[in-house]
mmCIF file of the C-alpha atoms, coordinates in Angstrom:
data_MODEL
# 
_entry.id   MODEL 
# 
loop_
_atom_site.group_PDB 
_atom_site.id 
_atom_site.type_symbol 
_atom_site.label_atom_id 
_atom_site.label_alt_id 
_atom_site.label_comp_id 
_atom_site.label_asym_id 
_atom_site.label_entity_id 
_atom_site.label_seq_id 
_atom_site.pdbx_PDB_ins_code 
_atom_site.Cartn_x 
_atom_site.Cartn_y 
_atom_site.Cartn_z 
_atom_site.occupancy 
_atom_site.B_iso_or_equiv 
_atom_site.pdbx_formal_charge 
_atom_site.auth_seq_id 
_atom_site.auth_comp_id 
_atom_site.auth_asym_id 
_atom_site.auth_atom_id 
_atom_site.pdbx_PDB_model_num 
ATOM 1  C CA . UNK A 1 1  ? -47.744 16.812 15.020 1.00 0.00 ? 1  UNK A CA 1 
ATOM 2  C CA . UNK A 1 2  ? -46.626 13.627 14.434 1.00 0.00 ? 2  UNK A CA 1 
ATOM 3  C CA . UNK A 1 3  ? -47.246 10.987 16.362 1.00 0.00 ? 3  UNK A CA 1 
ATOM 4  C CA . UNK A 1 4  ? -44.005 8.864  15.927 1.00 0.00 ? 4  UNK A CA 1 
ATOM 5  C CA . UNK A 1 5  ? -41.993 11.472 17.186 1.00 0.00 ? 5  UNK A CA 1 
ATOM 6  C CA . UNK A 1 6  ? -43.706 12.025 20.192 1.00 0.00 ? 6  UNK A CA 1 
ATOM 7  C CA . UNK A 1 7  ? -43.080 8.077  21.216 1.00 0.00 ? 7  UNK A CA 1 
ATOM 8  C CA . UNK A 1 8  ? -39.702 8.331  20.140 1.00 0.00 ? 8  UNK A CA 1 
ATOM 9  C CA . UNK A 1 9  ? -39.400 11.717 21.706 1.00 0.00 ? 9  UNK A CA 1 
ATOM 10 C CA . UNK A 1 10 ? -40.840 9.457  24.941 1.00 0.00 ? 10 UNK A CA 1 
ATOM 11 C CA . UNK A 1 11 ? -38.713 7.111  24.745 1.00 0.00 ? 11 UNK A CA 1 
ATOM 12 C CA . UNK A 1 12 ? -35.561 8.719  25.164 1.00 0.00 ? 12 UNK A CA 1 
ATOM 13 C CA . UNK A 1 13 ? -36.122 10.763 27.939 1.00 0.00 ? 13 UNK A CA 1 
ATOM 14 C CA . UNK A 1 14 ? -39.272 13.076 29.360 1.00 0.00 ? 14 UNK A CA 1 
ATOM 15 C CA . UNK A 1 15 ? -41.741 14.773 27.443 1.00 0.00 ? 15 UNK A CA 1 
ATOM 16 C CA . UNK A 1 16 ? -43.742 17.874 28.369 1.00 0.00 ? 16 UNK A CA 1 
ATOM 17 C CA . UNK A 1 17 ? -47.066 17.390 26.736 1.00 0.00 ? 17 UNK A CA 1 
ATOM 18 C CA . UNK A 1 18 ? -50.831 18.658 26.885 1.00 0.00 ? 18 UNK A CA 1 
ATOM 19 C CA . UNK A 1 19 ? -53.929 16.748 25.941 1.00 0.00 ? 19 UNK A CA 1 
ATOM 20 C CA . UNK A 1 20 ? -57.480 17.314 25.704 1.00 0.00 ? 20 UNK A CA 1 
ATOM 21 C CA . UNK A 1 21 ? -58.930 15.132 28.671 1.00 0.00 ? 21 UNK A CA 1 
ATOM 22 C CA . UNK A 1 22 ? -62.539 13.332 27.675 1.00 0.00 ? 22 UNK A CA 1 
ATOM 23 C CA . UNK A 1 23 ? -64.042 16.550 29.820 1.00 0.00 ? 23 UNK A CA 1 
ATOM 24 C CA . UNK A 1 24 ? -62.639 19.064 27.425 1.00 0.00 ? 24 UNK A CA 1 
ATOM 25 C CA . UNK A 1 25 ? -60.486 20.252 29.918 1.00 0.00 ? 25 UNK A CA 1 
ATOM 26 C CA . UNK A 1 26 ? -56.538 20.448 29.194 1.00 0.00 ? 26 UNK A CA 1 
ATOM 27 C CA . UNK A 1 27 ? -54.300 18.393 31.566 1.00 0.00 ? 27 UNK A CA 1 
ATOM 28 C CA . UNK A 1 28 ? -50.347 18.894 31.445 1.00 0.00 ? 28 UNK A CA 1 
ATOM 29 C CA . UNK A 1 29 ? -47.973 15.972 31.598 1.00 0.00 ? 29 UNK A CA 1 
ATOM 30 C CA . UNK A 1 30 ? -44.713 15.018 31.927 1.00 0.00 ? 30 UNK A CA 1 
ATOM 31 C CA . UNK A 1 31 ? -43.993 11.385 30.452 1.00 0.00 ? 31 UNK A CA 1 
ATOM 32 C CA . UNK A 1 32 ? -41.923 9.021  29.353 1.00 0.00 ? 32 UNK A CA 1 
ATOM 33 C CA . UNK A 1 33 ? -41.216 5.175  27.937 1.00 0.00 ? 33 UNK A CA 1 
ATOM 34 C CA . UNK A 1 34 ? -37.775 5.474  28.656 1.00 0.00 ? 34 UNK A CA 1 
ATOM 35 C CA . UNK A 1 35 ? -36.987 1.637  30.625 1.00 0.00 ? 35 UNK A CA 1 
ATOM 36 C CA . UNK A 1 36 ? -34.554 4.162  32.082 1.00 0.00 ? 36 UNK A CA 1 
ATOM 37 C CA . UNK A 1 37 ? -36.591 6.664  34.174 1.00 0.00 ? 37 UNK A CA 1 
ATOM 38 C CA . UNK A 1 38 ? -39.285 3.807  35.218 1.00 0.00 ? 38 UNK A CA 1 
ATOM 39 C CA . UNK A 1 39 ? -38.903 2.443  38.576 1.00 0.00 ? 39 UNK A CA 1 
ATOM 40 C CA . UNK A 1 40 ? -38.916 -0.944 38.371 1.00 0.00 ? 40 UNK A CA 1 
ATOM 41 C CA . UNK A 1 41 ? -42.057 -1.586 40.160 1.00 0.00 ? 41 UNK A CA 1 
ATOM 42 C CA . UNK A 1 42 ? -43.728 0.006  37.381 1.00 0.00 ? 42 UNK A CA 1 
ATOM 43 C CA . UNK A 1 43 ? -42.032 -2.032 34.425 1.00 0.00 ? 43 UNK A CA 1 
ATOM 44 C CA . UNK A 1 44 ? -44.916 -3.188 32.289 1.00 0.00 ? 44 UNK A CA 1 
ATOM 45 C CA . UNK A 1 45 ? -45.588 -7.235 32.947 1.00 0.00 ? 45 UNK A CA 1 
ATOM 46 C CA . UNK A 1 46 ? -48.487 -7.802 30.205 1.00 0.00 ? 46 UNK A CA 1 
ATOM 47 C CA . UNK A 1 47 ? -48.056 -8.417 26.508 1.00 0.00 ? 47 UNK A CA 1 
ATOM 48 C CA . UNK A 1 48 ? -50.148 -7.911 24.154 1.00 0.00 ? 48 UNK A CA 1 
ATOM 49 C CA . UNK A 1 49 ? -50.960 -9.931 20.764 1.00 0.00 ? 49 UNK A CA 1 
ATOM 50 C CA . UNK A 1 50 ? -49.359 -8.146 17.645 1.00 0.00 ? 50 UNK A CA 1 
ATOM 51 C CA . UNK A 1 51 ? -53.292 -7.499 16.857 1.00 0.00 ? 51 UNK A CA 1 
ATOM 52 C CA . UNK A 1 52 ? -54.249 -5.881 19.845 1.00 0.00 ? 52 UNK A CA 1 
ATOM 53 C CA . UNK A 1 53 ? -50.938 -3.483 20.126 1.00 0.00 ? 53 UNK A CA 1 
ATOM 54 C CA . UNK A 1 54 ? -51.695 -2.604 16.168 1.00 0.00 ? 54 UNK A CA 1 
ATOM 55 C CA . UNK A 1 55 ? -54.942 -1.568 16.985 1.00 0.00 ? 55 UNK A CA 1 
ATOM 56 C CA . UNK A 1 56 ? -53.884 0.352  20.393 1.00 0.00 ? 56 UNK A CA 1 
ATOM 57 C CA . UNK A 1 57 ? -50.794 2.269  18.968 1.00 0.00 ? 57 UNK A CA 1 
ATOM 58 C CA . UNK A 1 58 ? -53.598 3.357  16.147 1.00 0.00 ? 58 UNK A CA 1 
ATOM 59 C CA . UNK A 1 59 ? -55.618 5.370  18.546 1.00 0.00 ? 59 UNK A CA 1 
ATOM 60 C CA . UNK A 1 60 ? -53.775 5.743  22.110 1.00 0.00 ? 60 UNK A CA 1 
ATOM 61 C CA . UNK A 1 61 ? -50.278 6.972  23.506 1.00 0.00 ? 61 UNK A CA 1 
ATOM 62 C CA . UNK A 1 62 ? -49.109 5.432  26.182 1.00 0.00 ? 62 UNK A CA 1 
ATOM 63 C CA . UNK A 1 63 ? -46.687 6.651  29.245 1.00 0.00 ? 63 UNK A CA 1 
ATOM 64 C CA . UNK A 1 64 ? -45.782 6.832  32.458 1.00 0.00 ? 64 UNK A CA 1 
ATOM 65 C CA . UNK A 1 65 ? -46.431 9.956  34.367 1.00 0.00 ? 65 UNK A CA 1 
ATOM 66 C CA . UNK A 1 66 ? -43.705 11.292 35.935 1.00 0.00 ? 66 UNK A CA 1 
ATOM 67 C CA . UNK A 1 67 ? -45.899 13.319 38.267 1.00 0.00 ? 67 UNK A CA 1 
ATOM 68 C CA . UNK A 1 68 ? -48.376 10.805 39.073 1.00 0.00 ? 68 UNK A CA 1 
ATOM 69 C CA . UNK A 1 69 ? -45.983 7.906  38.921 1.00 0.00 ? 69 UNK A CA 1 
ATOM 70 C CA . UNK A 1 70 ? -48.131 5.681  37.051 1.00 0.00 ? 70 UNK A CA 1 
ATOM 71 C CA . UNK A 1 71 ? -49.175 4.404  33.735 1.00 0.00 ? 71 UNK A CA 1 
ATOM 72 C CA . UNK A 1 72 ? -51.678 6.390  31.585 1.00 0.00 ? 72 UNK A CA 1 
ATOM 73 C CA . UNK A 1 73 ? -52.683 6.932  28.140 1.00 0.00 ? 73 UNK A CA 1 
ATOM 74 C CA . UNK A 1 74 ? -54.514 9.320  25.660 1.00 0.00 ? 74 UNK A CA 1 
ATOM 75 C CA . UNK A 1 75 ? -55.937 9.460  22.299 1.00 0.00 ? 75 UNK A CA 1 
ATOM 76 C CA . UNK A 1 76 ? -53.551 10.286 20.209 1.00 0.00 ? 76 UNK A CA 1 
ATOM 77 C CA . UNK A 1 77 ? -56.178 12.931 18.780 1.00 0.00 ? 77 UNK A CA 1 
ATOM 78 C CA . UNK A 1 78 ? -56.649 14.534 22.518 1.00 0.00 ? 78 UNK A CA 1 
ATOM 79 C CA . UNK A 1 79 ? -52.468 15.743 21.827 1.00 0.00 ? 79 UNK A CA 1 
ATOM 80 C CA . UNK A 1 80 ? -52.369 19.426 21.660 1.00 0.00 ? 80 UNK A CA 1 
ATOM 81 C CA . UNK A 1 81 ? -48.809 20.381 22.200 1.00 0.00 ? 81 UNK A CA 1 
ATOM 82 C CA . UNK A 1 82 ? -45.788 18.504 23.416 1.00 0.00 ? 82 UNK A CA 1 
ATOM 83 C CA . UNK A 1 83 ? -41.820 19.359 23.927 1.00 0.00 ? 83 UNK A CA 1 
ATOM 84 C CA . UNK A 1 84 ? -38.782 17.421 24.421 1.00 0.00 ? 84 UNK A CA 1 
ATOM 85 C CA . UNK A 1 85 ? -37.611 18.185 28.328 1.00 0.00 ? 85 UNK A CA 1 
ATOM 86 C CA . UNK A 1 86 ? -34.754 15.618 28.729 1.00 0.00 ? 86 UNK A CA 1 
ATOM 87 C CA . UNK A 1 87 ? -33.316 13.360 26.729 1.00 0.00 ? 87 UNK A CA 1 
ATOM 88 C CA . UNK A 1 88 ? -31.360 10.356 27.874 1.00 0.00 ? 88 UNK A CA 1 
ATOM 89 C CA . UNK A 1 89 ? -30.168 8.214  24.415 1.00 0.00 ? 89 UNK A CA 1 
ATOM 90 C CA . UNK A 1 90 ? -30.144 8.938  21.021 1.00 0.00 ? 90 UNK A CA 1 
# 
């Protein structure tokens, strides 16, 4: 799977995914980046230095749960499966 298709996948729209929770257990999601489908409320505020954001898109995924309606993240190898739902740009 790769990786940069699943946060460009993200981006444009929602994303049906499964990943391997620290438990072992698998735990569905549907996610996105898309500024589009995050409430406003919920636009990330923080910035992080180029180093930090290197080293973070190296191990971690980041989106916002459509379900949960909040931020979360996982390792990027936790990613079992994943499958474009909507898409909203190209």
């Amino acid at each position: 799977m790769d990786i940069q298709d699943l946060r460009k996948a993200l981006h444009e729209g929602i994303v049906l995914f499964q990943f391997q929770k620290i438990d072992g257990s698998l735990r569905p999601a549907r996610g996105t980046t898309c500024p589009d489908l995050v409430p406003t409320p919920d636009t990330p505020k923080g910035v992080r230095s180029p180093e930090q954001q290197a080293a973070y898109e190296r191990q971690t995924v980041t989106f916002y749960d459509i379900d949960k309606k909040a931020w979360r993240s996982m390792r990027i190898d936790a990613l079992w499966s994943y499958s474009r739902a909507l898409k909203l740009t190209d």
